[in-house]
SELUM-384644 format. One record per residue: residue number from 1; residue in three letters; chain; y, x, z of N, C-alpha, C, CB in turn. Coordinates in nm, 2 decimals. Glycine has a CB too. Example, Ala and Ser with C-alpha at 12.3 -4.5 7.8 and 13.67 -1.06 7.14 Angstrom:
REM SELUM-384644
+------+------+-------+--------+--------+--------+--------+--------+--------+--------+--------+--------+--------+--------+--------+
! resi ! resn ! chain !   n_py !   n_px !   n_pz !  ca_py !  ca_px !  ca_pz !   c_py !   c_px !   c_pz !  cb_py !  cb_px !  cb_pz !
+------+------+-------+--------+--------+--------+--------+--------+--------+--------+--------+--------+--------+--------+--------+
!    1 !  ALA !     A !  -0.57 !   1.32 !   0.78 !  -0.45 !   1.23 !   0.78 !  -0.33 !   1.32 !   0.78 !  -0.45 !   1.13 !   0.90 !
!    2 !  SER !     A !  -0.22 !   1.28 !   0.71 !  -0.11 !   1.37 !   0.71 !   0.00 !   1.29 !   0.79 !  -0.06 !   1.41 !   0.57 !
+------+------+-------+--------+--------+--------+--------+--------+--------+--------+--------+--------+--------+--------+--------+
//
This chain:
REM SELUM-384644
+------+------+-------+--------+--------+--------+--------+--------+--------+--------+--------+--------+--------+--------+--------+
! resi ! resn ! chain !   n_py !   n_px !   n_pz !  ca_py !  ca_px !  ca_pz !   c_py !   c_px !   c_pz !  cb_py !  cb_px !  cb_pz !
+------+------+-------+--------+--------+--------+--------+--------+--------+--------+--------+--------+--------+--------+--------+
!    1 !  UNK !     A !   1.25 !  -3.32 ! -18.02 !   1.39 !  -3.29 ! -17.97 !   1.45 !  -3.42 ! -17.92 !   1.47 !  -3.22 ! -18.08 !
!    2 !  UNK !     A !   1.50 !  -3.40 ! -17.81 !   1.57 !  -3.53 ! -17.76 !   1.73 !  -3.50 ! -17.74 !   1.51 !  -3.57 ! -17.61 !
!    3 !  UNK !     A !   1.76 !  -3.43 ! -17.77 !   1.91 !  -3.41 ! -17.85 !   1.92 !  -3.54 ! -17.98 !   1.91 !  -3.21 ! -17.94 !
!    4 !  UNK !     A !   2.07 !  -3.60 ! -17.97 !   2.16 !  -3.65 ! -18.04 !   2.11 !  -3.61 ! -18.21 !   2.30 !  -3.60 ! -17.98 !
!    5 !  UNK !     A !   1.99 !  -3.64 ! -18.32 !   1.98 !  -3.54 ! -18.43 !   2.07 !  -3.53 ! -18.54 !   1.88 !  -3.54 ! -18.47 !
!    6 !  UNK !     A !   2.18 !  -3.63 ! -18.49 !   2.27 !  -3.67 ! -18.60 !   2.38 !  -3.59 ! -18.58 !   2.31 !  -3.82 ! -18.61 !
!    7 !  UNK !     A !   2.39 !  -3.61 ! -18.47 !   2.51 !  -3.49 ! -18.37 !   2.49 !  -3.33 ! -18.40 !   2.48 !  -3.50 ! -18.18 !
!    8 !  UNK !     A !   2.32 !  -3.29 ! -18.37 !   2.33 !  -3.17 ! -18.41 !   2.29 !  -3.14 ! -18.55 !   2.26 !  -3.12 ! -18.34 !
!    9 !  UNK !     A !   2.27 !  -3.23 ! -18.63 !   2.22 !  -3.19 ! -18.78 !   2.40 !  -3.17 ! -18.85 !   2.11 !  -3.36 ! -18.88 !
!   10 !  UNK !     A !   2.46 !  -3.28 ! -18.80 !   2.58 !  -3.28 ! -18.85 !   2.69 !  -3.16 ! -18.82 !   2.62 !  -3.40 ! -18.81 !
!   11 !  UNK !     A !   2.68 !  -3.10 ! -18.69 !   2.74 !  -2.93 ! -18.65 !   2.67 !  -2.83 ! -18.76 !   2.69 !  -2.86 ! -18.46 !
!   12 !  UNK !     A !   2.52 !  -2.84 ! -18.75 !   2.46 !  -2.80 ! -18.85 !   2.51 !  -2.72 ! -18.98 !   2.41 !  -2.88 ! -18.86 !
!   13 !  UNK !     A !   2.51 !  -2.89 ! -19.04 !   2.57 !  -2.86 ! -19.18 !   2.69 !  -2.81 ! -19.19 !   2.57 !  -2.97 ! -19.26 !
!   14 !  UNK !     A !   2.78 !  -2.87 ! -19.10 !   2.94 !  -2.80 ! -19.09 !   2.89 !  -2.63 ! -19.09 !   3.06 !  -2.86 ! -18.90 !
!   15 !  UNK !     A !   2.83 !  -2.57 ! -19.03 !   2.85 !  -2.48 ! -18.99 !   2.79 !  -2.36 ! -19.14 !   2.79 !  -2.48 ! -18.84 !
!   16 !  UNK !     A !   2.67 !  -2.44 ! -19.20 !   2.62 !  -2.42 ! -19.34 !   2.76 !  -2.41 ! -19.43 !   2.51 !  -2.56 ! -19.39 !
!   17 !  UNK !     A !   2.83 !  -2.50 ! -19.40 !   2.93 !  -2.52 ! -19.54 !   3.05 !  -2.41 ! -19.50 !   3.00 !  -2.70 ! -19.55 !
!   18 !  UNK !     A !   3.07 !  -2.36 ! -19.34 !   3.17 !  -2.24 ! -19.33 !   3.08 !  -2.11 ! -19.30 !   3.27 !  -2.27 ! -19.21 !
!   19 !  UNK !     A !   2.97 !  -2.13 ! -19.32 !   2.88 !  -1.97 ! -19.37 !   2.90 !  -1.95 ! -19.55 !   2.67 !  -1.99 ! -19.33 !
!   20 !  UNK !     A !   2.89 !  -2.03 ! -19.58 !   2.90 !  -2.03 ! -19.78 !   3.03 !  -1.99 ! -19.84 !   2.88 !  -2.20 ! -19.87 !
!   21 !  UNK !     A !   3.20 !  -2.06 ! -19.76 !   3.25 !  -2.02 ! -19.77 !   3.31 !  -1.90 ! -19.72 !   3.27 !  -2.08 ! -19.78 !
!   22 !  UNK !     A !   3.26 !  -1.82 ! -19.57 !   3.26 !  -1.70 ! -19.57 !   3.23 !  -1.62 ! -19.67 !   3.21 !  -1.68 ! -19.50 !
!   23 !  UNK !     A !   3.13 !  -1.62 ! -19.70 !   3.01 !  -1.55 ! -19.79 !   3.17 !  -1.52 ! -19.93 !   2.83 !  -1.72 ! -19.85 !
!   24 !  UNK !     A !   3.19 !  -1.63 ! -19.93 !   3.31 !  -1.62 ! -20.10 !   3.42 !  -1.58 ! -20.05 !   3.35 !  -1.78 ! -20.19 !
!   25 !  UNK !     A !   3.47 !  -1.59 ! -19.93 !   3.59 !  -1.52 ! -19.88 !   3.59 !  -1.34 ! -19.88 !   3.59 !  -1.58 ! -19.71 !
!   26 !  UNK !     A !   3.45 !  -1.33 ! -19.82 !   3.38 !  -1.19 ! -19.84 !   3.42 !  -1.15 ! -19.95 !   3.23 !  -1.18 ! -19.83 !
!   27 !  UNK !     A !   3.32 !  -1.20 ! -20.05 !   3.30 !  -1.16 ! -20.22 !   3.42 !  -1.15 ! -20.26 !   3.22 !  -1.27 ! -20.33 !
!   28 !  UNK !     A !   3.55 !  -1.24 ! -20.21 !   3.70 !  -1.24 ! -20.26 !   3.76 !  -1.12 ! -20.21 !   3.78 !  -1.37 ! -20.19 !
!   29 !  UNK !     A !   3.71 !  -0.99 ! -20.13 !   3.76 !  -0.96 ! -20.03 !   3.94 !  -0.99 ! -19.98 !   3.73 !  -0.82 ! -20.04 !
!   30 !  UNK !     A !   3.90 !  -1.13 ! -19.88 !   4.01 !  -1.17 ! -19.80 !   4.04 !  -1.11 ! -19.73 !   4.02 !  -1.27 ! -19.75 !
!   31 !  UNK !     A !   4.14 !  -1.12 ! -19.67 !   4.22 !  -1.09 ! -19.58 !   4.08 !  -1.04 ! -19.39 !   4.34 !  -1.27 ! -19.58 !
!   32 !  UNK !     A !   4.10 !  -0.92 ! -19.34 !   3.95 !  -0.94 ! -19.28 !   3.98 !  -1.06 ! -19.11 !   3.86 !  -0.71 ! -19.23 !
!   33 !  UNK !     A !   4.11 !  -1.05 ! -19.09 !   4.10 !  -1.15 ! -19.00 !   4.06 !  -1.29 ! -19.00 !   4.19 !  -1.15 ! -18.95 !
!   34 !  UNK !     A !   4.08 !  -1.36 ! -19.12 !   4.09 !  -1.46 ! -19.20 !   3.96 !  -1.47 ! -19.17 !   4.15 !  -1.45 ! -19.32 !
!   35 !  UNK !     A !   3.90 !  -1.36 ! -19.18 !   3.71 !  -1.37 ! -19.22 !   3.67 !  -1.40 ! -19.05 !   3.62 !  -1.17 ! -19.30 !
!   36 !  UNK !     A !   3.70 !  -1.32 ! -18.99 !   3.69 !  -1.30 ! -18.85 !   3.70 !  -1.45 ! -18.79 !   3.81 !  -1.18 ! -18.79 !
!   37 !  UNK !     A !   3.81 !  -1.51 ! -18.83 !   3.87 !  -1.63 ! -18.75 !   3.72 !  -1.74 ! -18.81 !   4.07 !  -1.69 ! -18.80 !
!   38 !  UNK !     A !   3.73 !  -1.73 ! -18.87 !   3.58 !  -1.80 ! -18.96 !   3.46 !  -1.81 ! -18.91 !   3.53 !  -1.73 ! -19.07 !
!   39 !  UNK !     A !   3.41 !  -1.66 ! -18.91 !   3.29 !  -1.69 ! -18.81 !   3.32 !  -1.70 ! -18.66 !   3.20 !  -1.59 ! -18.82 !
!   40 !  UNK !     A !   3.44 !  -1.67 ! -18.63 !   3.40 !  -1.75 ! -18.49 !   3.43 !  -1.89 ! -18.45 !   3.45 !  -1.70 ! -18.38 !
!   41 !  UNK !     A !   3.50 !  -1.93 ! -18.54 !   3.49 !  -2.07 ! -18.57 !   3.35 !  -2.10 ! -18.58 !   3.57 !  -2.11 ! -18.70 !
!   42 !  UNK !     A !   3.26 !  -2.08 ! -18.66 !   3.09 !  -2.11 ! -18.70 !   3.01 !  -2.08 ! -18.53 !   3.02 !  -1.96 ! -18.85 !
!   43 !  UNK !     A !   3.07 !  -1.96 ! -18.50 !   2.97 !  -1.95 ! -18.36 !   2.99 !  -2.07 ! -18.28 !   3.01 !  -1.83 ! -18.25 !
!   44 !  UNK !     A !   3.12 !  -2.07 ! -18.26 !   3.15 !  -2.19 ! -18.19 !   3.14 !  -2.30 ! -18.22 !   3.24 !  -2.20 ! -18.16 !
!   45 !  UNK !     A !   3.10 !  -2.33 ! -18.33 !   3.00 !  -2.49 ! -18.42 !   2.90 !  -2.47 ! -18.31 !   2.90 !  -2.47 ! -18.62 !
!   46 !  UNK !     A !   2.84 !  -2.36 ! -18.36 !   2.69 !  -2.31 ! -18.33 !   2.63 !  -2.35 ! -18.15 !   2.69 !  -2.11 ! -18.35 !
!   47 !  UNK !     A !   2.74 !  -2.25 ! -18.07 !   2.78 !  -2.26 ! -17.94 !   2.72 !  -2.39 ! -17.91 !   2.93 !  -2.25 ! -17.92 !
!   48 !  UNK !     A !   2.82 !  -2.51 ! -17.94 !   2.83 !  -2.65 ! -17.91 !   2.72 !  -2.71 ! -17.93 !   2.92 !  -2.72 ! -17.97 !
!   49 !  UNK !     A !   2.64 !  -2.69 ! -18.06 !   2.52 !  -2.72 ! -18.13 !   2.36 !  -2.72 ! -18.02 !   2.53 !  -2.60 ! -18.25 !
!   50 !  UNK !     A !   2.40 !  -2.57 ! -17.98 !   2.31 !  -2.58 ! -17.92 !   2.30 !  -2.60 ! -17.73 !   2.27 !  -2.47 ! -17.96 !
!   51 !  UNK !     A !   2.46 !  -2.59 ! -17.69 !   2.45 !  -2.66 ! -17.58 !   2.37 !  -2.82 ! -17.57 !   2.59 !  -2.66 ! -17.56 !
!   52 !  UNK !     A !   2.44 !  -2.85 ! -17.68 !   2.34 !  -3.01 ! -17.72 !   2.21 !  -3.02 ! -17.68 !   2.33 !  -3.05 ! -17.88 !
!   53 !  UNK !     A !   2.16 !  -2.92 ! -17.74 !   2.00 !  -2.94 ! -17.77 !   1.93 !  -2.90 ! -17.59 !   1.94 !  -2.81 ! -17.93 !
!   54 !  UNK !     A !   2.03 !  -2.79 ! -17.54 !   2.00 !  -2.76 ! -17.43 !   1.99 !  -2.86 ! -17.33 !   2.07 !  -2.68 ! -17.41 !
!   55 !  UNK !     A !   2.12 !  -2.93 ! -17.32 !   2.13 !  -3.01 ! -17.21 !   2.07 !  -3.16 ! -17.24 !   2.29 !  -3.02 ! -17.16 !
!   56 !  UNK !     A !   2.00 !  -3.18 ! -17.34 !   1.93 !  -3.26 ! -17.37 !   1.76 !  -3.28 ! -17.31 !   1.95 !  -3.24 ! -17.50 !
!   57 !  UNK !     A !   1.72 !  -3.13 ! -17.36 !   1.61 !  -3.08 ! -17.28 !   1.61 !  -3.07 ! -17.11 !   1.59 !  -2.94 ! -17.33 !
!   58 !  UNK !     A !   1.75 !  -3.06 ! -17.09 !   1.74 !  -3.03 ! -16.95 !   1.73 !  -3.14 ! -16.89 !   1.84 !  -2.95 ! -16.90 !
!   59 !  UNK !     A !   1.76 !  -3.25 ! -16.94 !   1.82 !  -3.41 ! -16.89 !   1.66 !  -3.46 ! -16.90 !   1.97 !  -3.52 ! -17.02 !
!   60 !  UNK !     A !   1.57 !  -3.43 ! -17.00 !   1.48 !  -3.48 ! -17.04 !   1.32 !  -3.46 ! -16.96 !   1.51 !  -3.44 ! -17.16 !
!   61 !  UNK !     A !   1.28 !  -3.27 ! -17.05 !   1.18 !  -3.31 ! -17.03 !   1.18 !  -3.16 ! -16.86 !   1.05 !  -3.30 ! -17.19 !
!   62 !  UNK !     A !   1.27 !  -3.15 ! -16.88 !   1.31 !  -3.03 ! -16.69 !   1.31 !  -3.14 ! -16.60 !   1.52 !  -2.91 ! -16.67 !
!   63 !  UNK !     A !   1.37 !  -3.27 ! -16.59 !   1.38 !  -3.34 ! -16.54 !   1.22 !  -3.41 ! -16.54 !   1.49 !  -3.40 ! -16.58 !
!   64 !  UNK !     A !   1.20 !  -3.42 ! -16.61 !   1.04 !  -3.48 ! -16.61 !   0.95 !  -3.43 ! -16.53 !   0.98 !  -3.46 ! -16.74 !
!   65 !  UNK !     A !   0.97 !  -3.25 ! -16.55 !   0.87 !  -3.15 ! -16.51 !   0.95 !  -3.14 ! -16.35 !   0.87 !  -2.98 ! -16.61 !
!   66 !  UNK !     A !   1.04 !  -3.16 ! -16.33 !   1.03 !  -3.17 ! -16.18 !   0.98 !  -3.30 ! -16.04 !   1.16 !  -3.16 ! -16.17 !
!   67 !  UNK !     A !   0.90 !  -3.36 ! -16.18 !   0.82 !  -3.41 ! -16.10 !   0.70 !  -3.45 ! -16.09 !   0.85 !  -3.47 ! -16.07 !
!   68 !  UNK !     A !   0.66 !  -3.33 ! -16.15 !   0.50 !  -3.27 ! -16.12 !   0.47 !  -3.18 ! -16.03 !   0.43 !  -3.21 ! -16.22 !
!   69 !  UNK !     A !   0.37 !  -3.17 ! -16.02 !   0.35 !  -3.03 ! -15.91 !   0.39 !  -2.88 ! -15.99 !   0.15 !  -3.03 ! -15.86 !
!   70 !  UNK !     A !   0.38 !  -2.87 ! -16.12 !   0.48 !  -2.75 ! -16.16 !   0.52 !  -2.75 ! -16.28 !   0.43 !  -2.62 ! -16.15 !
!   71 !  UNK !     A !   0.66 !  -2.78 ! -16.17 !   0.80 !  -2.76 ! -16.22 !   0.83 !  -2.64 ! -16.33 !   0.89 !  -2.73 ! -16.10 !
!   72 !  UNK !     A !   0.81 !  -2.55 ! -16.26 !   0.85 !  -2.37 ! -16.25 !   0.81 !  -2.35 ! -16.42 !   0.71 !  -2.25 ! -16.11 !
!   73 !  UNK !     A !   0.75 !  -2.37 ! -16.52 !   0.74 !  -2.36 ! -16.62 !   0.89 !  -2.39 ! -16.72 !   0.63 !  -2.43 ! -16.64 !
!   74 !  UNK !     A !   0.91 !  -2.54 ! -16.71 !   1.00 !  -2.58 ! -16.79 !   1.18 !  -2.55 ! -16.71 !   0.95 !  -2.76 ! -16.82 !
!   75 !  UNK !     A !   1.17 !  -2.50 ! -16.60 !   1.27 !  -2.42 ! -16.54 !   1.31 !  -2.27 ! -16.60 !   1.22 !  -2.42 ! -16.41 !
!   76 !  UNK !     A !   1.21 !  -2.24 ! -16.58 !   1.20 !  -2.11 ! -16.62 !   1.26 !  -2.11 ! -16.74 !   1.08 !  -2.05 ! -16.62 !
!   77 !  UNK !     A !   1.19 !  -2.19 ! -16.85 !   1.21 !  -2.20 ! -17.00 !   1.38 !  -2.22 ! -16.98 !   1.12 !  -2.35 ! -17.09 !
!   78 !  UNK !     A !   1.43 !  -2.29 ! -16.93 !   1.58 !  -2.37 ! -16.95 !   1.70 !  -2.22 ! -16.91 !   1.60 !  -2.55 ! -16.79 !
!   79 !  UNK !     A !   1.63 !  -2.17 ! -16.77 !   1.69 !  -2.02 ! -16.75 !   1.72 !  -1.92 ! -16.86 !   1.60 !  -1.95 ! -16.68 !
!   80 !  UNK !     A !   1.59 !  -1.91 ! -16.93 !   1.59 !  -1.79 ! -17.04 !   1.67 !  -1.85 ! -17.15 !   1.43 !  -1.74 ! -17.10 !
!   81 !  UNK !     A !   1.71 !  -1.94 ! -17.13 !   1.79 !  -1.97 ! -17.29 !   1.96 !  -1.90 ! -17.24 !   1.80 !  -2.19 ! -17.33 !
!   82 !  UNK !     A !   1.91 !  -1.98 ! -17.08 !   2.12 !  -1.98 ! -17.08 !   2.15 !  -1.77 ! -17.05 !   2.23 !  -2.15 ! -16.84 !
+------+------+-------+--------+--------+--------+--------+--------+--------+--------+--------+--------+--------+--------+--------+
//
């Protein structure tokens, strides 16, 4: 991975530690917006997380593969994600 791994380990764990406290917000039954605002707070950890990892690959080894004779593999790959 040529993504930042401190950057994404560290969204990571943030995002570990507001899934656990969902989980007990749940078990509490809170309030359900409260819950709502939560996980999409976590997606949007997530979101960012993996933009990282994406545009890391893309900078990296898509850039790499565009300069061989084929490209079209590690293009393709970068497509099907977004």
């Amino acid at each position: 991975m040529k993504a930042d791994r401190n950057s994404v380990t560290r969204k990571i764990n943030i995002v570990r530690g507001q899934l656990e406290g969902i989980q007990k917000m749940i078990d509490e039954d809170r309030y359900c917006v409260t819950i709502a605002d939560q996980i999409l707070a976590s997606s949007a950890l997530l979101k960012k997380a993996a933009q990282e990892v994406l545009e890391a690959h893309i900078r990296s080894c898509v850039r790499d593969a565009l300069q061989t004779d084929e490209p079209n593999e590690k293009i393709e790959e970068a497509l099907a994600v977004l």
